[in-house]
N, C-alpha and C positions, 0 to 999 in steps of 0.2 A: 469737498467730496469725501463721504465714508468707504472705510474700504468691503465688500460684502461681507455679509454674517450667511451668507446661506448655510445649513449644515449641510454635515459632508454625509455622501448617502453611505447608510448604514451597510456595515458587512455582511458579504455573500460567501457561502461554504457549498461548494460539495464535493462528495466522496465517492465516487463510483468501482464498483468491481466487475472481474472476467472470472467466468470459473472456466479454466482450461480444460476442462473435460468435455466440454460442451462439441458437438460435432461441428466443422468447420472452423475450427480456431487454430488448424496450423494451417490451409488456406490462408487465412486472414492475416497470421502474423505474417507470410510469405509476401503478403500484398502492401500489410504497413508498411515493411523492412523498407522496399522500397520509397518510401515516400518521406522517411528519417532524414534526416541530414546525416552528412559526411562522418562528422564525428562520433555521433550515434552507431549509426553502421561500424567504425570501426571500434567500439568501444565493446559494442555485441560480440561482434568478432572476436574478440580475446575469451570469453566467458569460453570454458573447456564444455560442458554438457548444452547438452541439443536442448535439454529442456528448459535450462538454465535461461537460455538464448531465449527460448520461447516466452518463459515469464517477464523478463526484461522487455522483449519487444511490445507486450502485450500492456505492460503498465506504460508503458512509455506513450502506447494507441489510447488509455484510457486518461492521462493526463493532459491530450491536446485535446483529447473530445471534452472535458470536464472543463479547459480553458474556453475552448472556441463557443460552450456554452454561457459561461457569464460573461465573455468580450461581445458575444451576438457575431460572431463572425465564420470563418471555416477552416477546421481544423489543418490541413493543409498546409492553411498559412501562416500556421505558430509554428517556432522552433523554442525547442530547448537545449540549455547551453550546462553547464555545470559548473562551480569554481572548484579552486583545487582545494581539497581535501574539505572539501563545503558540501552546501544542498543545492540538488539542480533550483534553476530559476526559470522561466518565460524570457525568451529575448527580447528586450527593446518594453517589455510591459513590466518596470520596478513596480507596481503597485499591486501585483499577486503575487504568490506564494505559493509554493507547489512540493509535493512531498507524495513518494511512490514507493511501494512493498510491494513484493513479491515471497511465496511460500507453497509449495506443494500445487495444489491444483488450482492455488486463486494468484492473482494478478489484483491489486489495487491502487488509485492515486485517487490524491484529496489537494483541490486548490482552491484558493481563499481571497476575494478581492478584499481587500482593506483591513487585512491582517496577516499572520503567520499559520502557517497549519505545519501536522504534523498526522503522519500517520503508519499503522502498523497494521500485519498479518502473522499469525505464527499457529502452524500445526501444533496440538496440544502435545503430543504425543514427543516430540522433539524438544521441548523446554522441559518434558519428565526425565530426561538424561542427566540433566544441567542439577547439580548440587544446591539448598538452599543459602547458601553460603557464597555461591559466588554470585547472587545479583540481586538476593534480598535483605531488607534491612530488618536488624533484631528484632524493633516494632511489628513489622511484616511479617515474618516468622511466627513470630506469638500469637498473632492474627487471625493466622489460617484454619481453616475450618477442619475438620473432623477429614480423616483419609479420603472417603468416596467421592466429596467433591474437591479434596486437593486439587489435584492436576490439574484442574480446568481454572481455578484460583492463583496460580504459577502463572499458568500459561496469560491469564490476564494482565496482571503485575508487569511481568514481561513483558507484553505488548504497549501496557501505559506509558513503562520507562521507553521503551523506543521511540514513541509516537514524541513524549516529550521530548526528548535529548534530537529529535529533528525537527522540532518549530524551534528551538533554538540555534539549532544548526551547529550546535557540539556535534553530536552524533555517538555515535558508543564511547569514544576517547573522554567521554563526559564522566565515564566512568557511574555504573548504572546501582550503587548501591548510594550513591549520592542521592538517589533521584528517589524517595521517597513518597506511595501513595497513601490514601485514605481514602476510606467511601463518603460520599455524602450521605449525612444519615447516620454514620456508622454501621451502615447495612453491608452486607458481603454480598448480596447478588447483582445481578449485572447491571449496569446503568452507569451514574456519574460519577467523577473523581475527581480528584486536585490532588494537587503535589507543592510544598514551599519552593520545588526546586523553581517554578517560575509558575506569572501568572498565565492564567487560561483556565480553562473548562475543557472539561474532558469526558469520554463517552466510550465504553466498551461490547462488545454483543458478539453472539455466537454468529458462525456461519456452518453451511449444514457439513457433516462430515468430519467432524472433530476439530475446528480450529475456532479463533477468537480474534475480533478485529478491533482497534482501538486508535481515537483518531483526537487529536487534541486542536483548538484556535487558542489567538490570542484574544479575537474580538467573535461576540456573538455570540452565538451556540450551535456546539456541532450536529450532527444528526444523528438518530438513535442506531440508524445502519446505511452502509453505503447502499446505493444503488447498484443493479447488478444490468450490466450493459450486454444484451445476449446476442451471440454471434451470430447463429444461425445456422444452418445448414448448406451456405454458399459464401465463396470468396467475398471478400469485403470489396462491395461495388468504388468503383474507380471515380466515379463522381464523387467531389470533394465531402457534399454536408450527410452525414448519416441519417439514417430514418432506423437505427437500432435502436429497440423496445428496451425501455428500462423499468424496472420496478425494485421496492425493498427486497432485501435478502435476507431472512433472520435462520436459524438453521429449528429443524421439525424436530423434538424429541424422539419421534415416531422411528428416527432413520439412523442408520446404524454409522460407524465408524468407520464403515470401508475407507480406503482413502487411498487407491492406484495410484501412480503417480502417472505423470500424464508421455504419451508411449513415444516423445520424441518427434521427429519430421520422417516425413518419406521420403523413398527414393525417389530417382530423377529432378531434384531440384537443380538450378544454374550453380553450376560450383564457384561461380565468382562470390556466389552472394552466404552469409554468414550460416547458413540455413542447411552448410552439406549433411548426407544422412552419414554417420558416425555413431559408433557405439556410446553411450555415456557413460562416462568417467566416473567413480563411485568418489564423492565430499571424501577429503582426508581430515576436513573440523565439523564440527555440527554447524549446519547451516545459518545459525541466527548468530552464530562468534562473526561469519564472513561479510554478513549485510550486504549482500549487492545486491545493487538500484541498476 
């Protein structure tokens, strides 16, 4: 007897996002909350800002709708666990990959059957604080394009090094001036990248309202923009499989930089659950130093 040569089926990627601004999406996180596991819930919990919470719960809703679609099963009945000082996983399914950002008014995650992913979100406007000195390399620096479109070229970079340094599952401790990009091409406008820091393919693109999202595999190719998973205008139905409309998300030149942030939860929520209404606490670091998933 031979032992099979079947190939193994080729790798599956997707990326989906929340824009928090969207009406019904603190319903909706009020309704995931529940449906988290234990340690989720208390993990939320700790986060000091309501909206904090809110972004968290929401990547956390878009990471089991993104699994339960390539397993074909219902979100419901995935969990996610996290190791220490690691990247969350899928319980019990070692053969995906799963990697979640959070930034201002978007919520994203990106899971990968039969590889590693990695992904990132970052308002532009908050990586223009950050010095080129503390996360870009010499090469990079020299690189950068003429002032007008600086900032949106930061904010990229930025985003790559994260995306990479989580399909690795260093994570920032990787220390992000190690982590080295280039365009493919040699081109500077949006599209793909690589880094010696590890192999993979890599993919960056605007989202509307001044931010940049960038998502890295190890196998296959990633997608040119997440999917944007829309809530709706009603609580997130209690029946397990979603029927939320998805489509690309790329952002409209046309459309300005407003970028509110998103106004927190309402009153009268069950004060057991992580969701009380609370003032929010003003970042004492810039957001993208803290990373929380």
């Amino acid at each position: 007897m031979t032992a099979s040569t079947e190939p193994a089926p080729p790798p599956k990627n997707l990326v989906l996002a929340c824009d928090l601004q969207a009406p019904g999406t603190e319903a909706a996180a009020r309704a995931v909350l529940r449906r988290l596991s234990a340690n989720d819930r208390e993990r939320i919990a700790r986060l000091g800002r309501s909206a904090d919470r809110t972004r968290s719960v929401m990547a956390r809703w878009l990471a089991l709708q993104a699994a339960s679609q390539l397993l074909g099963t219902t979100w419901t009945g995935i969990r996610l666990g996290r190791r220490r000082h690691g990247p969350p996983y899928v319980v019990a399914q070692p053969h995906l990959s799963v990697s979640m950002a959070h930034s201002g008014r978007y919520a994203v995650a990106a899971v990968a059957l039969g590889g590693r992913v990695g992904v990132d979100v970052e308002r532009i406007a908050r990586v223009d604080t950050l010095p080129d000195s503390a996360f870009l390399t010499p090469v990079e620096i020299a690189a950068l394009p003429p002032a007008r479109q600086r900032g949106e070229s930061r904010a990229m970079l930025w985003a790559l090094k994260e995306a990479a340094t989580k399909l690795t599952g260093e994570g920032l401790r990787a220390g992000v001036r190690r982590v080295g990009f280039h365009w493919r091409g040699g081109t500077r406008e949006l599209g793909a990248a690589r880094t010696p820091y590890t192999a993979g393919e890599f993919t960056v693109c605007r989202l509307p309202g001044g931010y940049v999202c960038a998502v890295g595999v190890s196998a296959g190719t990633p997608p040119p923009a997440p999917l944007l998973l829309a809530v709706g205008h009603r609580p997130l139905p209690e029946r397990e499989r979603s029927d939320f409309s998805m489509h690309p998300v790329f952002d409209d030149p046309a459309q300005g930089n407003s970028d509110p942030e998103p106004d927190g939860t309402t009153g009268g929520d069950d004060p057991t659950t992580a969701h009380q209404a609370q003032p929010d606490r003003a970042e004492t670091e810039p957001h993208i130093w803290l990373s929380v998933d």
